[in-house]
N, CA and C atoms of all chains as a GROMACS GRO file, in nm:
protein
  570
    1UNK      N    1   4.878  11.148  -3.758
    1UNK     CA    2   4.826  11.015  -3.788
    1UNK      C    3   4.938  10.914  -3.798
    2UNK      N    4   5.061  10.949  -3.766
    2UNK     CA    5   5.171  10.880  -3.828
    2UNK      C    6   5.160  10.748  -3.731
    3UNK      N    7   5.142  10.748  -3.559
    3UNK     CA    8   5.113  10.622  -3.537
    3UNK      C    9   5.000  10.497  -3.573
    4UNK      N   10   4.903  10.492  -3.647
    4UNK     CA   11   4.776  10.443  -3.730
    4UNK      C   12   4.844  10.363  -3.843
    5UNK      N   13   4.942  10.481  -3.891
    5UNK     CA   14   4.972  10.411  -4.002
    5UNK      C   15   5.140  10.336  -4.037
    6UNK      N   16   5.176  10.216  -4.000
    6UNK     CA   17   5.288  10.198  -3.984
    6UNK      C   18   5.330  10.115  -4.065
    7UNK      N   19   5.475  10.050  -4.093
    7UNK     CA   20   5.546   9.992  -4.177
    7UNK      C   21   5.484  10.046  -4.363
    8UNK      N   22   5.389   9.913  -4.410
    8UNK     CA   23   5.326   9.966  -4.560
    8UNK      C   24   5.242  10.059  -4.519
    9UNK      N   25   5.268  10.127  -4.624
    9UNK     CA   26   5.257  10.255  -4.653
    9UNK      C   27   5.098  10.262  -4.625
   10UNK      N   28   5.029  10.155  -4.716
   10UNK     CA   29   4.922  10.124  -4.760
   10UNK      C   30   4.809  10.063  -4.684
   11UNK      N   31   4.857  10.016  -4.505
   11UNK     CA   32   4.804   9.959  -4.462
   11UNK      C   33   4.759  10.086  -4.335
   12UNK      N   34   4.642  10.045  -4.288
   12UNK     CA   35   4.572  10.136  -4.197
   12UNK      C   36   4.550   9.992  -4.066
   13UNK      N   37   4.624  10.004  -3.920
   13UNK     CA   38   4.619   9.932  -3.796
   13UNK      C   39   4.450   9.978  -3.736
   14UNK      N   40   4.405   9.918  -3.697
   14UNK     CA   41   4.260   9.976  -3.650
   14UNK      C   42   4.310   9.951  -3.470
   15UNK      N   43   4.352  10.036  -3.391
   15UNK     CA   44   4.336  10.017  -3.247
   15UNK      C   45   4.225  10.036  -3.183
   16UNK      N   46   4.224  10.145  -3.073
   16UNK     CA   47   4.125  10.149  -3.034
   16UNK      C   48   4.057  10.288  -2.993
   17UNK      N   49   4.106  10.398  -3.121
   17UNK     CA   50   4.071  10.494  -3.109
   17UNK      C   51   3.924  10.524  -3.188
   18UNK      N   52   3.833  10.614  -3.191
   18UNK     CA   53   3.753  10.618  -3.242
   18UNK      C   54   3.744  10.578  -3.407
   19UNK      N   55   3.634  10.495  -3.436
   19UNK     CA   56   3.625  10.441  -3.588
   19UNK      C   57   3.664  10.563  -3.694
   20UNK      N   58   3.609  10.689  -3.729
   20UNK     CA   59   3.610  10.812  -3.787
   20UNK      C   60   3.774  10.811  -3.775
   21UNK      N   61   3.894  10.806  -3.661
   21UNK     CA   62   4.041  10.823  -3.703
   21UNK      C   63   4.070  10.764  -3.796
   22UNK      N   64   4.008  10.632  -3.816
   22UNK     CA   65   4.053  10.539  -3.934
   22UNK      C   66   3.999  10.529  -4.047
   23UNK      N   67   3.843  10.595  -4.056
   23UNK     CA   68   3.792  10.598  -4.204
   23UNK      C   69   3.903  10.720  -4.242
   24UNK      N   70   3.934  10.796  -4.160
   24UNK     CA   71   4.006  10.941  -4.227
   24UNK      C   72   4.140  10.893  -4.257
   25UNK      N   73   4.185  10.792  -4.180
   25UNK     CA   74   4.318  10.763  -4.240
   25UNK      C   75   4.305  10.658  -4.371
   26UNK      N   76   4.226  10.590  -4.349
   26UNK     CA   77   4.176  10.506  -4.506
   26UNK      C   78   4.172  10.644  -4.639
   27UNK      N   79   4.090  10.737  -4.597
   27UNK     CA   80   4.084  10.840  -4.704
   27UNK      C   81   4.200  10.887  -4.761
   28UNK      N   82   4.256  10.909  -4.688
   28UNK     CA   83   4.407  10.971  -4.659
   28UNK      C   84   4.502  10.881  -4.780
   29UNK      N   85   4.528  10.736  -4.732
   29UNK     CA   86   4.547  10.709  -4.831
   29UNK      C   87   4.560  10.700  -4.961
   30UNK      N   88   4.398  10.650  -4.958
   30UNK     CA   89   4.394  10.709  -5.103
   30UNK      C   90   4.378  10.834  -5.196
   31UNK      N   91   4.384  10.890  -5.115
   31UNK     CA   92   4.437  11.076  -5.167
   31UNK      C   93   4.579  11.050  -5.164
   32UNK      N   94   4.632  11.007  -5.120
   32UNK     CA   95   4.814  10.960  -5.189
   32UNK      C   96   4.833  10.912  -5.277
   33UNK      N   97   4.759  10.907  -5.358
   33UNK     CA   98   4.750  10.791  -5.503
   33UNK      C   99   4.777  10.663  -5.435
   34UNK      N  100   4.718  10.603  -5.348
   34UNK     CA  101   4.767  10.438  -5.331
   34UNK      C  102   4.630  10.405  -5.401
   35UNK      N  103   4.626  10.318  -5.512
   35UNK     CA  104   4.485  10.255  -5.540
   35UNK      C  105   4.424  10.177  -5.456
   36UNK      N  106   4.512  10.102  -5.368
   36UNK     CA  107   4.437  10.008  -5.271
   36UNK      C  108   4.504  10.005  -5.117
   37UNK      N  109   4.374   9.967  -5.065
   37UNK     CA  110   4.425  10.005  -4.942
   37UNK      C  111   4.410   9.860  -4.798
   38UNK      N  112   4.514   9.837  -4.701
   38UNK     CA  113   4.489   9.740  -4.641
   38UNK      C  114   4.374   9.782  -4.536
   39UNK      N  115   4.316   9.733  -4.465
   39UNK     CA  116   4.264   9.713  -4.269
   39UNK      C  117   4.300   9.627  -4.246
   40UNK      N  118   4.396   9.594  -4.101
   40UNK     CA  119   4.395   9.492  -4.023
   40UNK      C  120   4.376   9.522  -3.905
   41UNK      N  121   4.308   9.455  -3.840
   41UNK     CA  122   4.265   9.395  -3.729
   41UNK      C  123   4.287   9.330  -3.635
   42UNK      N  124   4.275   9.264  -3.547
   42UNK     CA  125   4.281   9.174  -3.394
   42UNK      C  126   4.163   9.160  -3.346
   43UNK      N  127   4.146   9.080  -3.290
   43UNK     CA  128   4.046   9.046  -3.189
   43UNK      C  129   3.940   9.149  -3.152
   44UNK      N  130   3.882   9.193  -3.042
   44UNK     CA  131   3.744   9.282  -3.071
   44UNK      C  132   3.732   9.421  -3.114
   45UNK      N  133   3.870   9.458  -3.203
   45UNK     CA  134   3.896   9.557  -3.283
   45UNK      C  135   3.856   9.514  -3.434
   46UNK      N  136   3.826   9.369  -3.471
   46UNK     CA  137   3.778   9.343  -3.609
   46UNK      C  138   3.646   9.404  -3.609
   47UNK      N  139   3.524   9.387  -3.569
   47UNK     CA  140   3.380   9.460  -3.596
   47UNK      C  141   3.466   9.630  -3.616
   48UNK      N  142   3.498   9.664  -3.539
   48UNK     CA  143   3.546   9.821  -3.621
   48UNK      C  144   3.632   9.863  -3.758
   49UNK      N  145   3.673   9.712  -3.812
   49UNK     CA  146   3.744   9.729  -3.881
   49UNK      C  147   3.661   9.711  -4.020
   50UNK      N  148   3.539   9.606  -4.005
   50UNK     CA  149   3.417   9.618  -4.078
   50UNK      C  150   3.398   9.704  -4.094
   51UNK      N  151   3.305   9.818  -3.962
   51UNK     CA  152   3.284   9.937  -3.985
   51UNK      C  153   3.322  10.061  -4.057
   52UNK      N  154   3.458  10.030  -4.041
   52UNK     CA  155   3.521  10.153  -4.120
   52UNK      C  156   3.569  10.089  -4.239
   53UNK      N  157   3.592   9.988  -4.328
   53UNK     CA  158   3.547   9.948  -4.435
   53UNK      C  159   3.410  10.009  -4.501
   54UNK      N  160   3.304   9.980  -4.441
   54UNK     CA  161   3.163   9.997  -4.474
   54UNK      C  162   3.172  10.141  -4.492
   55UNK      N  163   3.225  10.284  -4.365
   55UNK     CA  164   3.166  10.408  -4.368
   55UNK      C  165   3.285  10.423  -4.488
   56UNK      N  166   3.376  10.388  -4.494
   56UNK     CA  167   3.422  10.443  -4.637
   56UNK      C  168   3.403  10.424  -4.789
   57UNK      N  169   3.381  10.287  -4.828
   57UNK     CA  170   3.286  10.269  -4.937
   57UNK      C  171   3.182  10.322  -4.956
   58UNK      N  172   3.065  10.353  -4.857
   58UNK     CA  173   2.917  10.426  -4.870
   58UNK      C  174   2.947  10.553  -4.848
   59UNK      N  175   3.024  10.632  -4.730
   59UNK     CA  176   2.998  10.795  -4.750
   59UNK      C  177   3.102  10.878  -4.830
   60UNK      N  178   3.246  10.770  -4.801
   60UNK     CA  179   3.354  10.891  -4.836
   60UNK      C  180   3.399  10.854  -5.011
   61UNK      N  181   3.432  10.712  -5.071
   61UNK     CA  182   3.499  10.769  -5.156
   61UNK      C  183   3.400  10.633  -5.249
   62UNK      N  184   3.365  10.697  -5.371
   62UNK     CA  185   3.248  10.631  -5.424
   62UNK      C  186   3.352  10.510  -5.551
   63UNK      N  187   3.329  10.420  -5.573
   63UNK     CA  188   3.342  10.337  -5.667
   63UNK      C  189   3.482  10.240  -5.624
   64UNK      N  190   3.433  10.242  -5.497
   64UNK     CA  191   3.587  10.107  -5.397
   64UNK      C  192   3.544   9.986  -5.400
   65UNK      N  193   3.609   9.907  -5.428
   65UNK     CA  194   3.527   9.743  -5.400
   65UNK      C  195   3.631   9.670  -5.288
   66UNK      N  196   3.563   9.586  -5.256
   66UNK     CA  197   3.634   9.478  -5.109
   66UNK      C  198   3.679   9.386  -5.224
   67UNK      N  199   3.824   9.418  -5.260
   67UNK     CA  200   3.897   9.313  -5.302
   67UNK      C  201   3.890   9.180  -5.262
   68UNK      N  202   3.958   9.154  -5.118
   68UNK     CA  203   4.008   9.060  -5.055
   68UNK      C  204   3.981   9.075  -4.928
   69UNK      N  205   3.930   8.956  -4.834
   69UNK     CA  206   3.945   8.988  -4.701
   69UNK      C  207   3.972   8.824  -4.642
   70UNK      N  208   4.100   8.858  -4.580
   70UNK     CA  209   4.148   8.747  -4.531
   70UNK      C  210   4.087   8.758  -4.389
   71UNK      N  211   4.114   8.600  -4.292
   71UNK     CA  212   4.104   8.577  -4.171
   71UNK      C  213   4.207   8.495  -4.116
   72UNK      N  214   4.245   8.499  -4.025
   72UNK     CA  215   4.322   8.450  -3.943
   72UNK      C  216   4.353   8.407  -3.794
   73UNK      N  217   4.451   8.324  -3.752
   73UNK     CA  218   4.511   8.326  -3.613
   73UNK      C  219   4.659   8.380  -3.624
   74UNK      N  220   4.658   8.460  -3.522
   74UNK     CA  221   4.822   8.517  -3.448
   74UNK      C  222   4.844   8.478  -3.325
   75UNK      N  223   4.968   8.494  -3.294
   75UNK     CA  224   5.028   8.436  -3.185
   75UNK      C  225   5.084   8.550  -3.134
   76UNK      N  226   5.003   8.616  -3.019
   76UNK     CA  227   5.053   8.719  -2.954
   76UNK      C  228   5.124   8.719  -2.811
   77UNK      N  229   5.246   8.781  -2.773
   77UNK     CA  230   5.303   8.719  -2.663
   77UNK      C  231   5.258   8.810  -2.610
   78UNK      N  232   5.224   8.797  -2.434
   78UNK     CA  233   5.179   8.852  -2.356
   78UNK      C  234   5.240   8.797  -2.176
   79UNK      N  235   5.265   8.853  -2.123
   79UNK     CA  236   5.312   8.849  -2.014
   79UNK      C  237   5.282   8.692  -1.932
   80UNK      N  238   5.126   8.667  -1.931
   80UNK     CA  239   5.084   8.529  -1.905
   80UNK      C  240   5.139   8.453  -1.964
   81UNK      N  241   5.206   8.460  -2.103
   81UNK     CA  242   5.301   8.353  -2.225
   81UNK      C  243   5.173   8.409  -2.352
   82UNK      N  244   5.189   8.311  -2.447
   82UNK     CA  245   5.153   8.295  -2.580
   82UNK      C  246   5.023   8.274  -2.529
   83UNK      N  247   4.965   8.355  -2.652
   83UNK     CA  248   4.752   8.404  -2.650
   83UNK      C  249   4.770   8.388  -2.787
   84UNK      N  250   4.668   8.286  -2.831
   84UNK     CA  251   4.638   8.317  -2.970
   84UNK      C  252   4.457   8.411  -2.990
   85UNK      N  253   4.511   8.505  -3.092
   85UNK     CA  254   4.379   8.608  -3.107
   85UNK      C  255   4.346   8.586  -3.258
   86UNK      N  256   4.237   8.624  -3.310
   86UNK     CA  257   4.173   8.642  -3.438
   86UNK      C  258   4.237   8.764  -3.527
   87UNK      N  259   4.233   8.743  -3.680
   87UNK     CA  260   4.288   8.879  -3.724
   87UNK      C  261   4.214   8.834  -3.817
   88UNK      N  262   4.176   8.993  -3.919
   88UNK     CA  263   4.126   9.039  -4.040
   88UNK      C  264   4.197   9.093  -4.090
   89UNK      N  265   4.200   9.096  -4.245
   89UNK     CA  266   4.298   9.159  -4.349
   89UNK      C  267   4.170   9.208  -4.435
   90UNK      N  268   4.136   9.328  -4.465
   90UNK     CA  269   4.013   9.399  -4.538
   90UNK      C  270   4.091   9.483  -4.690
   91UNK      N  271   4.085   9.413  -4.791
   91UNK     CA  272   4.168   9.547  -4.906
   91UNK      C  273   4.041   9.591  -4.984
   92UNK      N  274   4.092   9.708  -4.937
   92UNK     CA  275   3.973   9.805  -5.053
   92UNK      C  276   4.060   9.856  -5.182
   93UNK      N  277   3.992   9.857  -5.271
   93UNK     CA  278   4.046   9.872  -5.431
   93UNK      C  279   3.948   9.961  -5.506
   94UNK      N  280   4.055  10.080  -5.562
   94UNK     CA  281   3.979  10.194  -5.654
   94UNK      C  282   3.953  10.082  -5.767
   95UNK      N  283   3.832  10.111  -5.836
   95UNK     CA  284   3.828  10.050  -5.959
   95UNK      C  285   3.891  10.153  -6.071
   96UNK      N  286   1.977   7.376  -2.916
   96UNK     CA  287   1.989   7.481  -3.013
   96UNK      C  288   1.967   7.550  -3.101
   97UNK      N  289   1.822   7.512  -3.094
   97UNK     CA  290   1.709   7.542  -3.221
   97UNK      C  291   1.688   7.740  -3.235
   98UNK      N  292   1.755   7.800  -3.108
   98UNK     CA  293   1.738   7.964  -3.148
   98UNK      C  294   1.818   8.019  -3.214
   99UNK      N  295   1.949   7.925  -3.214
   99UNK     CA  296   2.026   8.018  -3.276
   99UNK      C  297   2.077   7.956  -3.443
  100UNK      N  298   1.994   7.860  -3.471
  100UNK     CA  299   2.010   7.789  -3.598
  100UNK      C  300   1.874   7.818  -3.670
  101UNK      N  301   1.844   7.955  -3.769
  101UNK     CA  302   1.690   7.992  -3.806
  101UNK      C  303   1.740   7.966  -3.942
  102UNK      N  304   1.611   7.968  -3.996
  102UNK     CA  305   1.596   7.994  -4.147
  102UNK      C  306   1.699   7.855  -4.221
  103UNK      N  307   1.782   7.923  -4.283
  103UNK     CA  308   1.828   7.808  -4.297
  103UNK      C  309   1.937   7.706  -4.289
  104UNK      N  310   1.929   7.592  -4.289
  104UNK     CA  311   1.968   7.490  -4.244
  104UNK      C  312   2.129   7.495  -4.227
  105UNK      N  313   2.182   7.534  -4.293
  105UNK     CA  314   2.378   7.609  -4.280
  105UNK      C  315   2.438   7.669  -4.231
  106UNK      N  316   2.314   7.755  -4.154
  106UNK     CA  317   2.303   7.926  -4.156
  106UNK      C  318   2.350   7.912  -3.973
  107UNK      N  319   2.474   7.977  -3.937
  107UNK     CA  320   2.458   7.982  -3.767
  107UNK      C  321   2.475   8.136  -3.753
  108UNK      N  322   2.377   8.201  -3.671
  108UNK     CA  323   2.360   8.349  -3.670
  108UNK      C  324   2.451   8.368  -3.544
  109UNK      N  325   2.556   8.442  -3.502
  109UNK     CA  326   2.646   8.457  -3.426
  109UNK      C  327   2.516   8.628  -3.340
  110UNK      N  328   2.495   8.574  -3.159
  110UNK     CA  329   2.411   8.672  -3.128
  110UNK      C  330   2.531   8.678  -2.958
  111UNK      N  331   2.495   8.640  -2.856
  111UNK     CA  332   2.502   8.718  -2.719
  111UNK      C  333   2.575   8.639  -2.661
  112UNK      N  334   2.554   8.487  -2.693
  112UNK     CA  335   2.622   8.337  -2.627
  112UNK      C  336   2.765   8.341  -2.596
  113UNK      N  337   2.846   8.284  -2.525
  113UNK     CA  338   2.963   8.231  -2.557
  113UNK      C  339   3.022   8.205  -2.699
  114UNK      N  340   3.109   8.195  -2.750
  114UNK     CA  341   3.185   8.188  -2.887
  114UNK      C  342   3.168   8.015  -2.874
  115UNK      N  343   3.170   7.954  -2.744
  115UNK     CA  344   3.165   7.813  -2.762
  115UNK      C  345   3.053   7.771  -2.812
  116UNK      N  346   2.944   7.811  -2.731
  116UNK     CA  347   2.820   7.782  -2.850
  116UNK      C  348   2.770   7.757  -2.952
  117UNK      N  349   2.853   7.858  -3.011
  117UNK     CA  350   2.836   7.874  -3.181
  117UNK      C  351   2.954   7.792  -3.234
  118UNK      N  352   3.047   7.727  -3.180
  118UNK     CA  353   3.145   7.662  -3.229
  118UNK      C  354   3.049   7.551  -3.238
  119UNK      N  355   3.013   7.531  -3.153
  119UNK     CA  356   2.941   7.374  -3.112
  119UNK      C  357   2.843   7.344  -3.249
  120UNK      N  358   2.730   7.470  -3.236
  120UNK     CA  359   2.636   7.468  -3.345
  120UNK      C  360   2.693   7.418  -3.543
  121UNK      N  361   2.827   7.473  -3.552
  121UNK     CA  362   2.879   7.446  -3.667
  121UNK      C  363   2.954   7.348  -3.672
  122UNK      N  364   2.976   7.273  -3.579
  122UNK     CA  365   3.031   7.197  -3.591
  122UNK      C  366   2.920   7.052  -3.624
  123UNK      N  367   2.815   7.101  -3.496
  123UNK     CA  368   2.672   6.981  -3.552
  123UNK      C  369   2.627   6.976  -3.682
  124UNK      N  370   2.643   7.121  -3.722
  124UNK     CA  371   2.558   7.131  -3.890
  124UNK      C  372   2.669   7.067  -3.984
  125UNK      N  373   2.803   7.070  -3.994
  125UNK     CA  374   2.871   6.994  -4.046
  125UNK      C  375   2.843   6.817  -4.010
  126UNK      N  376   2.812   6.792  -3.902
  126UNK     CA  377   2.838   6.672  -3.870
  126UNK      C  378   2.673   6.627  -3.950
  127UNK      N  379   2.592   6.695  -3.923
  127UNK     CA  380   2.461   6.622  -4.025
  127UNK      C  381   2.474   6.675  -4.165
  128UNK      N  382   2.576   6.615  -4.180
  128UNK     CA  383   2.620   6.602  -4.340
  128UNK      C  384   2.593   6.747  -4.428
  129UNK      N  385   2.628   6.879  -4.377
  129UNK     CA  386   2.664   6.945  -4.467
  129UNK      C  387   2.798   6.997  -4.512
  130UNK      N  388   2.793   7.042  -4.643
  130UNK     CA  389   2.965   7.032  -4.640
  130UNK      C  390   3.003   7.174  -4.656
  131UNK      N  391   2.873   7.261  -4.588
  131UNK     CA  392   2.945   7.440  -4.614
  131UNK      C  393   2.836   7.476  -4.517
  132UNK      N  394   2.887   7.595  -4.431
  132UNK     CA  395   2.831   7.633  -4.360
  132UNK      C  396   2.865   7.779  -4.348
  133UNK      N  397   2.730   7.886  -4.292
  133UNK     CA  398   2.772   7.985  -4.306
  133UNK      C  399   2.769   8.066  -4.201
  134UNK      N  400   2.828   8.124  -4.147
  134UNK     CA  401   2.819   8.216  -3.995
  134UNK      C  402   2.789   8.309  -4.033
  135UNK      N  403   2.671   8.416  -4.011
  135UNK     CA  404   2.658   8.527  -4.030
  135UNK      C  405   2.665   8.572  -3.869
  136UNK      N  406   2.659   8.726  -3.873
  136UNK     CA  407   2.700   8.798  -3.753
  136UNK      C  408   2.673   8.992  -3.808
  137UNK      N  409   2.615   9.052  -3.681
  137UNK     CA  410   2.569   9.237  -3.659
  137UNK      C  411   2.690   9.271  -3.609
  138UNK      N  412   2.754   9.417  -3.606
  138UNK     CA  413   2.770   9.457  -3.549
  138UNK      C  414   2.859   9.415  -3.432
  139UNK      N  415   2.885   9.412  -3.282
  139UNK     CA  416   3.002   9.380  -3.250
  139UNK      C  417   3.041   9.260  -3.217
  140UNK      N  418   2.913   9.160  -3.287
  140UNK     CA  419   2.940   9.027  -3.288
  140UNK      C  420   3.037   8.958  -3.383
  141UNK      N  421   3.026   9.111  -3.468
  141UNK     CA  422   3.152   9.043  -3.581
  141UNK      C  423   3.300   8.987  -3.562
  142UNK      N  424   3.344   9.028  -3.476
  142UNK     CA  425   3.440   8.952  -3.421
  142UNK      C  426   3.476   8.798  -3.392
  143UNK      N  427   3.312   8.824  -3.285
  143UNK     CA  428   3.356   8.651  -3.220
  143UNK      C  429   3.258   8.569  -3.296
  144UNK      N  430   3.235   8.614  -3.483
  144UNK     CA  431   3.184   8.558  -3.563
  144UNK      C  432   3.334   8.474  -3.597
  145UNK      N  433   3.469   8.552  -3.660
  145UNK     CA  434   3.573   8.531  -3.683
  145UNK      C  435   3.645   8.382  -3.582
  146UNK      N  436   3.602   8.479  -3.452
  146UNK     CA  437   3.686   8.393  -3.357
  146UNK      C  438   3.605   8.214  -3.359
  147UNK      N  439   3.464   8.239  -3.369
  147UNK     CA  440   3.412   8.061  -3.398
  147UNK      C  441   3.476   7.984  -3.558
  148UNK      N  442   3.472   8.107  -3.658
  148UNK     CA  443   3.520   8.043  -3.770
  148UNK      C  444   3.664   7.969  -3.761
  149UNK      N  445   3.739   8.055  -3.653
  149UNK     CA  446   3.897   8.035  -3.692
  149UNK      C  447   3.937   7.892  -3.604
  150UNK      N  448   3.836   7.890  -3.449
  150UNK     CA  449   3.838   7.751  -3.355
  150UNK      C  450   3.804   7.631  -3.424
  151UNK      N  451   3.648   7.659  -3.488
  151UNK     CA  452   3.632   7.574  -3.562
  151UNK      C  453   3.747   7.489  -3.656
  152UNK      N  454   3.750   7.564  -3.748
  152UNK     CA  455   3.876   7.539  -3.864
  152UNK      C  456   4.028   7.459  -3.767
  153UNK      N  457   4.073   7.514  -3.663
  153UNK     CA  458   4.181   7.504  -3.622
  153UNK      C  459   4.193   7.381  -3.510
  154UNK      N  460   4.063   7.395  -3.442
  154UNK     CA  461   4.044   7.330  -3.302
  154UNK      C  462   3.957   7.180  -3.322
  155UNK      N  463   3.846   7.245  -3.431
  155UNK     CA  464   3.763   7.102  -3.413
  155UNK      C  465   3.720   7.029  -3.521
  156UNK      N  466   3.749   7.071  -3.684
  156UNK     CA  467   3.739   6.994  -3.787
  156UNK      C  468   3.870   7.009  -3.898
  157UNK      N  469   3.975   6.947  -3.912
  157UNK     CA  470   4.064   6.964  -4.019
  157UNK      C  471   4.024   6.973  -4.140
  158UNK      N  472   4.121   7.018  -4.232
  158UNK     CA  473   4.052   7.022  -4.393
  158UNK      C  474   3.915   7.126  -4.420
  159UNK      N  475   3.906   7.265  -4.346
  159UNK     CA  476   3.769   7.348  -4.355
  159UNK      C  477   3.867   7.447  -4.460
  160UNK      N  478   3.776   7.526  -4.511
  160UNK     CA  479   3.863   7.638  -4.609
  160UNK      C  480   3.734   7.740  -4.585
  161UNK      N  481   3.819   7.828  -4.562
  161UNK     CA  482   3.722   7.959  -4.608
  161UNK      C  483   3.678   8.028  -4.743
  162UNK      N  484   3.592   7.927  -4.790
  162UNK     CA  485   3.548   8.007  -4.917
  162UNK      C  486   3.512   8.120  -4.934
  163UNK      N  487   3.469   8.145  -4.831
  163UNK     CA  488   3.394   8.310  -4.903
  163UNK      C  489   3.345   8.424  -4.801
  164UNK      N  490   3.395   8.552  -4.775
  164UNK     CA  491   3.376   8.638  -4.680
  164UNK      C  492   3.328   8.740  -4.746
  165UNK      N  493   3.188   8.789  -4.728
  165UNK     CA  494   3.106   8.897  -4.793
  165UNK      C  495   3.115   9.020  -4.644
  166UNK      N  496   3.135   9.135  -4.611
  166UNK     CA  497   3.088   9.229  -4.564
  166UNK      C  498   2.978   9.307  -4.627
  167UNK      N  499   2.902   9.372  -4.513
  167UNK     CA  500   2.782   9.476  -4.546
  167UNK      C  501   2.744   9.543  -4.446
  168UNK      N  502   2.606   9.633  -4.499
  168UNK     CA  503   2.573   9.710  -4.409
  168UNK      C  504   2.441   9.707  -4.420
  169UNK      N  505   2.389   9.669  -4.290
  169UNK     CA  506   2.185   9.642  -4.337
  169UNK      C  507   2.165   9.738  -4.246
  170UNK      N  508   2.035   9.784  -4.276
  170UNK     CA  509   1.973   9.861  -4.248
  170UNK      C  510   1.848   9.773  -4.122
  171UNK      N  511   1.851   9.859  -3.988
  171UNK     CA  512   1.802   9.761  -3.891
  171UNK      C  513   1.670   9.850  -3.817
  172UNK      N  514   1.555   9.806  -3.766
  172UNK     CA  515   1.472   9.912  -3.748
  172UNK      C  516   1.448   9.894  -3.630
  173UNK      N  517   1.462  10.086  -3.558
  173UNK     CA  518   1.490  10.067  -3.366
  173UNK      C  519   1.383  10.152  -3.346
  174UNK      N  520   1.326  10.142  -3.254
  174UNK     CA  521   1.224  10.233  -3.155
  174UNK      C  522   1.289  10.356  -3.232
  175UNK      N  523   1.455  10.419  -3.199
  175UNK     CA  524   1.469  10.583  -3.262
  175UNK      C  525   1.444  10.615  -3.382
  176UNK      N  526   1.422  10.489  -3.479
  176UNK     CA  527   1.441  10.490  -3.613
  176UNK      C  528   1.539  10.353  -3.672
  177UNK      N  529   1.568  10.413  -3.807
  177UNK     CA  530   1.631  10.320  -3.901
  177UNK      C  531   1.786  10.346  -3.866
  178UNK      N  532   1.857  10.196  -3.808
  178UNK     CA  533   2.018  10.241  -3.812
  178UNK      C  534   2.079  10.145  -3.917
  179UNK      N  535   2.193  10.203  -3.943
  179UNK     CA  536   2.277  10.140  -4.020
  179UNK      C  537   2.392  10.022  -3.957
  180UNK      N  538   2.403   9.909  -3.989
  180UNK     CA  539   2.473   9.832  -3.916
  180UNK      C  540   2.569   9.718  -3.964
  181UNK      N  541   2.685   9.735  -3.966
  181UNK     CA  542   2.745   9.605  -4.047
  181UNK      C  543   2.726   9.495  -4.016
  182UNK      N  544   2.793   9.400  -4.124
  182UNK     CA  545   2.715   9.277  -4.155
  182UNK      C  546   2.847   9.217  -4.217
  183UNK      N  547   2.858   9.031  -4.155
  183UNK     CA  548   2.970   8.935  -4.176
  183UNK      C  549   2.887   8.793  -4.240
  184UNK      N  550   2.926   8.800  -4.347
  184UNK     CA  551   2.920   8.629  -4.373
  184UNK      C  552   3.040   8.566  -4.411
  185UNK      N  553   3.028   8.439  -4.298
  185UNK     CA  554   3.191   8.367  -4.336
  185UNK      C  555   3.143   8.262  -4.386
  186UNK      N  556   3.171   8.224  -4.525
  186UNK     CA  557   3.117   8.066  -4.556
  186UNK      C  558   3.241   7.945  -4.515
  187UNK      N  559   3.240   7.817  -4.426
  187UNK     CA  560   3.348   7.757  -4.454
  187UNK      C  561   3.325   7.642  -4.507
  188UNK      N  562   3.357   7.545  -4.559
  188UNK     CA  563   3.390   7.439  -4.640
  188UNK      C  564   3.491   7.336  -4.648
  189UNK      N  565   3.408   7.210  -4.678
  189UNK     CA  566   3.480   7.114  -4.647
  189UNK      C  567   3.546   7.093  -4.755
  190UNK      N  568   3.685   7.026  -4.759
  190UNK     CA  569   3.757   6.999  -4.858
  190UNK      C  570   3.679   6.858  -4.964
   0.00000   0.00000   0.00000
């Protein structure tokens, strides 16, 4: 799982592998003792990043709340030049 | 634009359209004098729910703030049965 999860420790990248890699790496987390945990997102990788927010609060780990969820613009460089895309910041928090 | 502005009057339901569409729609409901508006959005519309909130804010009204971002998961009823489906409300607001 080590590419999913990069720089903080704490934060889970949502690409574009199946949703379930990332509820398991959200779990994962917090079986490390991290109390809280990031999702971020991009562009039509945010609805999955909902998703796996949602399947982990309801099936896997009971009593998480949606701290914080930011939104945003980034400036992604891309071969054509500068694309600006959408981003989500999702923190889930053990109570 | 009366299909995609239901119930109520703030309310722009993000469905199949272009992202411009729905920019357009929030931007009218602001312009007949409301000063918060809310984008809701299913499933993999959640995204280019984000992407109208962030144009909006950036592209076509200064001074908007994002007050308030709720995620969920409703329960939706299909010919196979009952599915489970996430759920975005972005409220934004005028200063």
């Amino acid at each position: 799982m080590q590419e999913i999860i990069q720089k903080d420790n704490n934060t889970v990248f949502i690409g574009q592998k199946e949703p379930m890699t990332y509820v398991m790496a959200v779990v994962t987390q917090f079986n490390s003792s991290n109390n809280s945990v990031v999702i971020k997102a991009r562009g039509k990788a945010i609805s999955k990043a909902v998703d796996v927010a949602e399947i982990v609060r309801h099936r896997f780990i009971n009593g998480l709340t949606v701290t914080n969820i930011k939104i945003d613009t980034e400036e992604v460089q891309r071969e054509e030049g500068t694309m600006k895309i959408s981003a989500i910041e999702i923190t889930l928090t053990k109570e």
